[in-house]
C-alpha positions in Angstrom: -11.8 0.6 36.5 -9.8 -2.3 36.2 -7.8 -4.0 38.6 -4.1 -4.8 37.4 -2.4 -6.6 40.5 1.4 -6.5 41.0 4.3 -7.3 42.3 8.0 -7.4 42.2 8.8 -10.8 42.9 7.1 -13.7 41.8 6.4 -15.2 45.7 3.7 -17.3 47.1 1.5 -14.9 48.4 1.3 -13.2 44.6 1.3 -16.8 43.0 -1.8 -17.4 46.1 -3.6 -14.1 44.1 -2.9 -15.7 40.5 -4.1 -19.0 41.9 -7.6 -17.2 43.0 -7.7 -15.3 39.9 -7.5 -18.1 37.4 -10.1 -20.6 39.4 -12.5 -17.6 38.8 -11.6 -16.3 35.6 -12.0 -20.8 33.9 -14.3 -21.4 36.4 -16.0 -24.0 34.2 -13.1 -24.7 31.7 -12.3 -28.5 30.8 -9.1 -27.1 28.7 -7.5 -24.0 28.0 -5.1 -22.8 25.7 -1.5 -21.0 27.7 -0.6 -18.8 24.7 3.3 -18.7 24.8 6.2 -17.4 22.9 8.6 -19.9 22.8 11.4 -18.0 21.7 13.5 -17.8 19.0 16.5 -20.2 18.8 19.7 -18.7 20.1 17.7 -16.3 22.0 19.0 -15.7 25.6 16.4 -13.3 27.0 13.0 -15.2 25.8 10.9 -17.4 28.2 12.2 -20.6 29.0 9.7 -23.4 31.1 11.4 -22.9 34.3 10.1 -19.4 34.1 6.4 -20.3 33.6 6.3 -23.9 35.8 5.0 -21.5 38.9 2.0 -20.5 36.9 1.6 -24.5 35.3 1.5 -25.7 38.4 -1.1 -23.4 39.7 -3.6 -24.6 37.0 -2.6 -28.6 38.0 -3.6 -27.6 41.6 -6.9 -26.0 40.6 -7.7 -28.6 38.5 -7.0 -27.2 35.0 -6.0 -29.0 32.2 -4.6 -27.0 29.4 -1.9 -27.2 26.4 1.0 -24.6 25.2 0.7 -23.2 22.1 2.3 -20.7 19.7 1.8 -19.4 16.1 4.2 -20.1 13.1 6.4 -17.3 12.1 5.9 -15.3 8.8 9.8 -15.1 8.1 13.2 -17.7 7.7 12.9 -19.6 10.8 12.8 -23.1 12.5 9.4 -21.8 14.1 7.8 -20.9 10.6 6.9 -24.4 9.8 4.4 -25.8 13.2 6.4 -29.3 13.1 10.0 -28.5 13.6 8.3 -25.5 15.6 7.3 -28.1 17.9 9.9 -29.7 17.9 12.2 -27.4 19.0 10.0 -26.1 21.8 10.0 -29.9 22.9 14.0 -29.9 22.4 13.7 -27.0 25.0 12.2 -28.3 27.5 8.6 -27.1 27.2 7.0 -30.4 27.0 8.0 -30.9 30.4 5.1 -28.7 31.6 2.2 -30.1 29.6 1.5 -30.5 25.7 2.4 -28.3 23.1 0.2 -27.5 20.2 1.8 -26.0 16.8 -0.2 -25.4 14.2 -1.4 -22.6 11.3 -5.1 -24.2 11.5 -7.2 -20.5 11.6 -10.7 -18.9 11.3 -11.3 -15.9 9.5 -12.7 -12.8 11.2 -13.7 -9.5 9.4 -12.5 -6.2 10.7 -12.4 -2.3 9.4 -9.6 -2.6 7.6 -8.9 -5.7 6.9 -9.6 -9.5 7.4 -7.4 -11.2 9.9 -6.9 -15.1 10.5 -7.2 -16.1 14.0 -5.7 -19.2 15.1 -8.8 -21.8 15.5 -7.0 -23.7 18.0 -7.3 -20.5 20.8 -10.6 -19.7 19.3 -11.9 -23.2 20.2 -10.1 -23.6 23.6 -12.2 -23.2 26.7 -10.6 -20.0 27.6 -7.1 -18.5 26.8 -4.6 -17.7 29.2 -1.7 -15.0 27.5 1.6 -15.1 29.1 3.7 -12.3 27.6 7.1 -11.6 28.2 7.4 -7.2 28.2 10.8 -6.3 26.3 11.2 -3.8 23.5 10.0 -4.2 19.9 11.3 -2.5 16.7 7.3 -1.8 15.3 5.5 -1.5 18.3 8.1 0.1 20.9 7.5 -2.7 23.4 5.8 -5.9 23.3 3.4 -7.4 25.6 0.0 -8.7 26.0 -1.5 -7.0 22.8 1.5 -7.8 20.6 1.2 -11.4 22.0 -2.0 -11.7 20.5 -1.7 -8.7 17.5 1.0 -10.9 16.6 1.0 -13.8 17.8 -2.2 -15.3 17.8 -3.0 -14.9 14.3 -1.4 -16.9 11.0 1.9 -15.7 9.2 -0.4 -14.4 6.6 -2.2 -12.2 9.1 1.3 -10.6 10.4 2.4 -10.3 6.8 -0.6 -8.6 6.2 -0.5 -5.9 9.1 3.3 -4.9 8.1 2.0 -4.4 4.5 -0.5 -3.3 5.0 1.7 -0.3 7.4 4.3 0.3 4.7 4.8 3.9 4.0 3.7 5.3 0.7 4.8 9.4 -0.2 2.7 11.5 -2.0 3.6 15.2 -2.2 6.3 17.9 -2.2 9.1 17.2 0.5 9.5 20.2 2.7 13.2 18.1 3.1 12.6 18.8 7.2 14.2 15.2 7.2 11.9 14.4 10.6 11.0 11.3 9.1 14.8 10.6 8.4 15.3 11.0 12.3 12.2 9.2 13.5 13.7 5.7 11.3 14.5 3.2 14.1 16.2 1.2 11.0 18.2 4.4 10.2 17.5 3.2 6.2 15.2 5.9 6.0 17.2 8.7 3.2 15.7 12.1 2.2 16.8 13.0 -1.1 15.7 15.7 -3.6 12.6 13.8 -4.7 11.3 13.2 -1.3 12.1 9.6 1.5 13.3 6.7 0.1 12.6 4.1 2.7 15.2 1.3 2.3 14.7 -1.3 4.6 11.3 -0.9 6.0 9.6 -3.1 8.9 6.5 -0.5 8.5 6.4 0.6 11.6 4.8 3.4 11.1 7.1 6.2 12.3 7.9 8.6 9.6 3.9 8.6 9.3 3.6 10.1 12.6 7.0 12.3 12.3 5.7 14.4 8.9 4.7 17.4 9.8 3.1 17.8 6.1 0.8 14.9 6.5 2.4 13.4 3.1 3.9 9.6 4.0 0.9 7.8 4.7 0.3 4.1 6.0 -0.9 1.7 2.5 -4.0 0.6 4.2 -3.4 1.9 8.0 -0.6 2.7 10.9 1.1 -0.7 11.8 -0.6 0.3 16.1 -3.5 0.9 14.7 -3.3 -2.8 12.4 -1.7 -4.8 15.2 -4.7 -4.0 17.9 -6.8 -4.8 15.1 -5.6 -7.7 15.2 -5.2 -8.4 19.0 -8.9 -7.3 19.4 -10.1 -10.0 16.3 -8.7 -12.7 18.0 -9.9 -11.4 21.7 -13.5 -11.9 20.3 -13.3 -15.0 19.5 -12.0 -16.0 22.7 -14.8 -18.0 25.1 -12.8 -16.5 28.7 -9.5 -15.1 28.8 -6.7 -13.8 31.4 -3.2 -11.5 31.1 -0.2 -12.6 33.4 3.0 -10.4 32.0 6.7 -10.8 32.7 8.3 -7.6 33.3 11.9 -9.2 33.5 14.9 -9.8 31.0 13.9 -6.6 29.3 16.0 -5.9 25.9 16.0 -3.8 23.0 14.2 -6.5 20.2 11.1 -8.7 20.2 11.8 -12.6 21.4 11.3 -13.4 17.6 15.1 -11.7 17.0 17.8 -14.5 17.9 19.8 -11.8 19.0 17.7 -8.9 20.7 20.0 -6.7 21.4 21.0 -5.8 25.3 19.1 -4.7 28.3 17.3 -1.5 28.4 16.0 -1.5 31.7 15.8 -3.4 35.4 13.9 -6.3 36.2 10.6 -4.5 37.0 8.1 -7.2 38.1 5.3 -9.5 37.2 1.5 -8.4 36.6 -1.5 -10.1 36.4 -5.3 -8.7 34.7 -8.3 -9.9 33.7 -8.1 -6.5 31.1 -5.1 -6.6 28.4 -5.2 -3.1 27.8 -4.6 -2.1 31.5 -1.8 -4.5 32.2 -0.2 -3.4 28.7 -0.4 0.4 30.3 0.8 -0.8 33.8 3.1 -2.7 32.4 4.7 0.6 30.2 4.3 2.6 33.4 6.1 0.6 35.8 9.4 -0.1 33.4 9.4 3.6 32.6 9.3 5.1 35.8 11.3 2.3 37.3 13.7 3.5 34.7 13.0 7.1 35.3 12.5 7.5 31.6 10.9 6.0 28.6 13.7 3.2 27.7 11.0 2.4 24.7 11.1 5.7 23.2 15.0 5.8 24.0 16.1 2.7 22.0 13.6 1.9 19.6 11.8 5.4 18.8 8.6 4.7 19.9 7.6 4.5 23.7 4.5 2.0 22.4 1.8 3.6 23.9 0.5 4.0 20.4 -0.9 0.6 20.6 -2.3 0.7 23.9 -4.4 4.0 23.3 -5.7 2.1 19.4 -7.0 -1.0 21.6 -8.3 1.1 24.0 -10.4 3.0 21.2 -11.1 -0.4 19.8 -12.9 -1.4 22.6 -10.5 -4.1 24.0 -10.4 -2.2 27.6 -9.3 0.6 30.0 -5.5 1.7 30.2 -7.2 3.7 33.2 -6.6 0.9 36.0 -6.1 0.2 40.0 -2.8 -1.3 40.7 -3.2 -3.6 43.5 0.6 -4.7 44.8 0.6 -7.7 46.7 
């Protein structure tokens, strides 16, 4: 079982556990890659360096050189293009804490459903350290360590690809039960006579779930199922690897949404794994009961489990783990 160490404030005897943590887990390492989320301009609630200096400065006093780096973005935005993506993560302040790397160089790895394009620059790193900030997400309930490498660790084609690749296609006679109407987190989800019309659709997958006929089905698979996918292609390809999650500044919308909406829950604490499937689960556990329900579920219609239980099936690891508090 794997351990999944915690603790509610970010203090020097938790940062001393971190520090012994990632001198074993690079033990080795010349440079590895700190995969980060820069956040979207205008953005209030997404990492900023100050945030993440405590753990940059851990790896400086163990010895460990390493870069920032992040993925371009699929839709309109200063981040879909790596050099003003750089740029404006310099502009923020990141540079401060070591060099950044932006770009949509990738390798292409083969999976069941589909082929995904890792980002070559994590796959060649000495090992990959995934910082994730946990807040909520429109597709995948929340977001943390598997949606920051589902996601985020793979080209804007790849992400295209797993939302198309999601979108709902009906087939059938509509019972006109409209449960699939109600399970829209977009609310652009219509029955009509002739069955859903979809409107606005992010593919997330649930009016799949919700039919109780079995007749909306994903175009190639669910978006969970597509996103672990993902998250486990790039995981292989990784040389070593640790989790450290941020369970603070937790909103509605993904860090990618320049506004994401307001705060569904309390500042729960910070985790830290060697398993990204167990910290994802901790991390759901502890905001929800924290929260004394499932805030997830609440705001965004899907508590995000979904995707923890499809990486755990994929092999990625255990969301059965011991939670050590420090």
């Amino acid at each position: 079982m794997p351990t999944v160490f915690y603790s509610e404030k970010l203090d020097e005897k938790f940062l001393n556990k971190i520090r012994e943590e990632l001198r074993t887990a690079f033990k080795g390492c010349k440079k590895i890659a700190i995969k980060i989320h820069f956040g979207e301009p205008g953005n209030k609630y997404a990492f900023v360096p100050e945030d993440i200096k405590p753990i940059t400065n851990i790896l400086k006093d163990v010895g460990l050189d390493f870069f920032l780096f992040d993925s371009s973005v699929r839709y309109n935005s200063i981040r879909a293009n790596p050099l003003t993506h750089k740029k404006y993560a310099i502009k923020k302040g990141w540079g401060e804490l070591g060099e950044i790397v932006t770009n949509d160089e990738f390798i292409t790895v083969k999976a069941k459903m589909m082929d995904y394009e890792v980002c070559k620059t994590l796959a060649d790193a000495d090992g990959v350290l995934v910082i994730s900030h946990v807040k909520g997400h429109l597709c995948s309930g929340f977001g943390g360590a598997i949606k920051n490498l589902g996601m985020g660790a793979l080209t804007p084609k790849s992400k295209g690809d797993i939302h198309s690749g999601a979108s709902p296609v009906f087939s059938g006679e509509c019972k006109q039960c409209r449960a699939c109407e109600l399970a829209c987190p977009m609310g652009t989800l219509k029955v009509t006579a002739d069955g859903p019309e979809f409107g606005l659709c992010f593919s997330c997958s649930d009016c799949i779930y919700a039919c109780p006929e079995g007749l909306i089905k994903p175009r190639v698979a669910p978006f969970d199922y597509l996103l672990a996918e993902g998250a486990s292609c790039a995981q292989k390809k990784f040389k070593k690897e640790y989790y450290i999650s941020y369970l603070t500044n937790i909103v509605k919308l993904c860090d990618c949404n320049s506004d994401p909406g307001k705060l569904i829950a309390k500042d729960s604490g910070f985790l830290a794994s060697s398993d990204i499937v167990a910290i994802d689960a901790a991390s759901h556990d502890i905001i929800t009961k924290k929260a004394g329900e499932d805030v997830f579920l609440k705001f965004n219609k899907k508590g995000g489990m979904e995707q923890v239980q499809e990486a755990e099936k994929l092999g990625m690891g255990s969301s059965k783990y011991n939670l050590v508090k420090t």
